[in-house]
Backbone bond lengths (Angstrom), bond angles and torsions (degrees), N, CA, C in turn:
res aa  C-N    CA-C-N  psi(-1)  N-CA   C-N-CA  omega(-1)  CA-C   N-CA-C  phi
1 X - - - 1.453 - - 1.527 109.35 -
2 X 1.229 130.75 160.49 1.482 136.32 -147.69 1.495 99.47 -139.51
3 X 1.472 103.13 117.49 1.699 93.75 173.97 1.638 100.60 -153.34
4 X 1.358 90.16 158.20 1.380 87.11 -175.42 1.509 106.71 -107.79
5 X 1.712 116.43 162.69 1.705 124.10 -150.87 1.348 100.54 -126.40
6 X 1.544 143.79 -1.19 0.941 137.04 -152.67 2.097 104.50 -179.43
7 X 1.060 111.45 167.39 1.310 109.80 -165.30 1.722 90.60 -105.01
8 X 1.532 139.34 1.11 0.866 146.68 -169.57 1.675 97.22 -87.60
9 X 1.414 107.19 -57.38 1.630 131.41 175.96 1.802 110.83 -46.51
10 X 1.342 84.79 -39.43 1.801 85.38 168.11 1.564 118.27 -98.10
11 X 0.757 114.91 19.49 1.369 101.34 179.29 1.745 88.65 -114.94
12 X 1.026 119.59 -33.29 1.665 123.32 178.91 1.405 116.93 -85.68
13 X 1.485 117.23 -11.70 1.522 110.22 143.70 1.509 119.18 -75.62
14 X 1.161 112.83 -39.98 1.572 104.38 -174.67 1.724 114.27 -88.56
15 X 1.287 104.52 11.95 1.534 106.16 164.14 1.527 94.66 -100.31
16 X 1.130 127.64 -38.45 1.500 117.24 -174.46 1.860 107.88 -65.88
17 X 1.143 95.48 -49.93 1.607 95.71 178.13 1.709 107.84 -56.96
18 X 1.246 129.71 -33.34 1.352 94.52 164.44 1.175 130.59 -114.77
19 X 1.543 116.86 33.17 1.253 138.53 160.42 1.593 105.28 -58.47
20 X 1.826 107.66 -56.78 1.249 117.34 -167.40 1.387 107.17 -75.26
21 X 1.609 114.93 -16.87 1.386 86.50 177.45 1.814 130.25 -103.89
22 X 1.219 88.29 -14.02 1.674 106.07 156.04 1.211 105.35 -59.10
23 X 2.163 141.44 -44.00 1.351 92.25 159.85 1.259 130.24 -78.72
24 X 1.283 121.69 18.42 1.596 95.97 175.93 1.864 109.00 -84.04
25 X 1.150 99.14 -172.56 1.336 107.07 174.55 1.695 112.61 60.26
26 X 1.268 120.93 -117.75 1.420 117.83 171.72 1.916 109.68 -124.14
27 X 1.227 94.39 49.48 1.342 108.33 166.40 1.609 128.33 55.32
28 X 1.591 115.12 9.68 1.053 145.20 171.92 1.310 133.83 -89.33
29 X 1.293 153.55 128.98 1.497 145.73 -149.35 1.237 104.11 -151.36
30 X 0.962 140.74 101.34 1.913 124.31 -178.44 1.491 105.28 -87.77
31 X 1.450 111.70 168.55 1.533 109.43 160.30 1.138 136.79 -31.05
32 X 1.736 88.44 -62.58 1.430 119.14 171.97 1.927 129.22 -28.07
33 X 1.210 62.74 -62.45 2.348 96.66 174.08 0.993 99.22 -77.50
34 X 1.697 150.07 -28.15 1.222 124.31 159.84 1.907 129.04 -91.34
35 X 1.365 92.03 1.04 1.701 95.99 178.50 1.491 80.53 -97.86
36 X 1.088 160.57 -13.34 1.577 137.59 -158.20 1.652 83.87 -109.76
37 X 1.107 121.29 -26.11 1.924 114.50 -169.97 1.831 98.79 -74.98
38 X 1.610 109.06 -29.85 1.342 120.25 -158.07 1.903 89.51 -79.10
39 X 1.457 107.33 -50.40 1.556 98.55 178.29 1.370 125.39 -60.92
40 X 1.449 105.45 -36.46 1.420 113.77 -176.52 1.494 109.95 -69.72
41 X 1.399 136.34 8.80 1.319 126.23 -167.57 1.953 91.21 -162.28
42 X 1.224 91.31 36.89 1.660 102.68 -175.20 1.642 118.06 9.65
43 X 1.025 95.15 92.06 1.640 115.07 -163.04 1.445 89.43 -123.36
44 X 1.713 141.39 126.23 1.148 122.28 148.61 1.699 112.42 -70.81
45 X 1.997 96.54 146.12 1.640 113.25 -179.57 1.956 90.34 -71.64
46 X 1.247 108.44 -14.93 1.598 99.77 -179.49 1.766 113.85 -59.03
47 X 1.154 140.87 -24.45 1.423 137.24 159.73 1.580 110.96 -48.21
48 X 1.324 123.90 -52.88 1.641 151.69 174.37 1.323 87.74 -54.12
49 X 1.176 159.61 -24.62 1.203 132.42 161.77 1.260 128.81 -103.96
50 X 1.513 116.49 -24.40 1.231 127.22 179.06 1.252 110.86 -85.65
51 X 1.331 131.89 -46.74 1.176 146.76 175.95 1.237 123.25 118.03
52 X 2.044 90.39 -38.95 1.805 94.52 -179.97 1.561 99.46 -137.60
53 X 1.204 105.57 147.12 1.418 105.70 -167.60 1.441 95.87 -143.35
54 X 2.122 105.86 133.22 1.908 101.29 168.11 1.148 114.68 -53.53
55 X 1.327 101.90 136.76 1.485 108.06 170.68 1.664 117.40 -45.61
56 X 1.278 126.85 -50.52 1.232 138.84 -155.35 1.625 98.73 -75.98
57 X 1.377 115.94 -40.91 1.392 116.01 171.75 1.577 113.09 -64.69
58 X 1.826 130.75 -38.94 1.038 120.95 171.58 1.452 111.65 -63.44
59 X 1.338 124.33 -47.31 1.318 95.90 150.64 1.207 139.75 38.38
60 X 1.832 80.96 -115.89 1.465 130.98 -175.06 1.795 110.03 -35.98
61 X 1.141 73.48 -52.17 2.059 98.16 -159.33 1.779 86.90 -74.83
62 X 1.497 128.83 -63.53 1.316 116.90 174.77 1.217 117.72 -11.67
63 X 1.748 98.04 -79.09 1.508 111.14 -174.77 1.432 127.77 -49.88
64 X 1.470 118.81 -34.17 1.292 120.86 179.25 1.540 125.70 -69.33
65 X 2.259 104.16 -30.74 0.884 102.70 174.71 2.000 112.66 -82.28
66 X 1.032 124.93 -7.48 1.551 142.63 179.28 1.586 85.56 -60.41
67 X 1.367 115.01 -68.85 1.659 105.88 -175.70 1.412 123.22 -64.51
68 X 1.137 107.14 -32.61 1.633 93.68 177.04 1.679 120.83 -61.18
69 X 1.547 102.77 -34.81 1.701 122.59 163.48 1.442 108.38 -37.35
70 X 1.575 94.28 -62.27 1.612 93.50 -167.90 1.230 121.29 -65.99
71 X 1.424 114.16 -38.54 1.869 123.10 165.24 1.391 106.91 -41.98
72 X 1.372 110.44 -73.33 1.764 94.53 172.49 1.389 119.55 -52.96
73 X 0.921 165.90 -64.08 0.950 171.41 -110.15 1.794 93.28 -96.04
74 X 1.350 112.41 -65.27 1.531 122.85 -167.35 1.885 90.65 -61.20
75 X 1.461 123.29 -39.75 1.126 111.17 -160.08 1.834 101.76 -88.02
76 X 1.072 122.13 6.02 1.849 130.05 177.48 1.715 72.91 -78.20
77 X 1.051 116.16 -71.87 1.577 116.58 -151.51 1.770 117.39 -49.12
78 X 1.480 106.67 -37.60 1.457 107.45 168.94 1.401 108.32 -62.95
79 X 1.851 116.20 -35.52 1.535 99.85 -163.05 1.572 110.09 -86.74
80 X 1.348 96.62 -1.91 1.898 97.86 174.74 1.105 111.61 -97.92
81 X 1.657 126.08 -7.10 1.367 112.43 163.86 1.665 117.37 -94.59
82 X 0.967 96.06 -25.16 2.202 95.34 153.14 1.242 112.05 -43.56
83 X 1.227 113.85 -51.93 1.470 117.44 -144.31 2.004 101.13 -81.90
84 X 1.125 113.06 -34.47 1.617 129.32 165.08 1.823 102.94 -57.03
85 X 1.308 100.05 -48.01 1.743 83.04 173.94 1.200 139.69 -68.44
């Protein structure tokens, strides 16, 4: 299992993660494509500015944004079963 010990450890995974993904494709990454990768996998863009962030606070902010995901998510499902009736 993989965890990180220090807020140093995260900041050097998430430079590696988009190291690797700027090379894929044609080796290009925009802001854009990385604040939408950061929402889509509830990442706060708050690391992206600070640079370094406590671990325990990313966390924090992870988890909170994980629920707001899931609220929408559960609430698409009520409004698509209205919409069938």
């Amino acid at each position: 299992m993989w965890t990180l010990e220090s807020e140093q450890a995260l900041r050097e995974y998430l430079i590696e993660k988009i190291i690797s993904k700027a090379n894929e494709g044609d080796g290009k990454l925009s802001r854009g494509e990385l604040k939408k990768n950061f929402e889509e996998n509830c990442i706060s863009t708050a690391v992206l500015k600070t640079g370094v962030m406590d671990y325990k606070d990313f966390l924090k902010e992870r988890r909170a944004l994980m629920v707001m995901k899931m609220e929408r998510y559960f609430q698409s499902l009520g409004e698509a079963e209205m919409e069938t009736e």
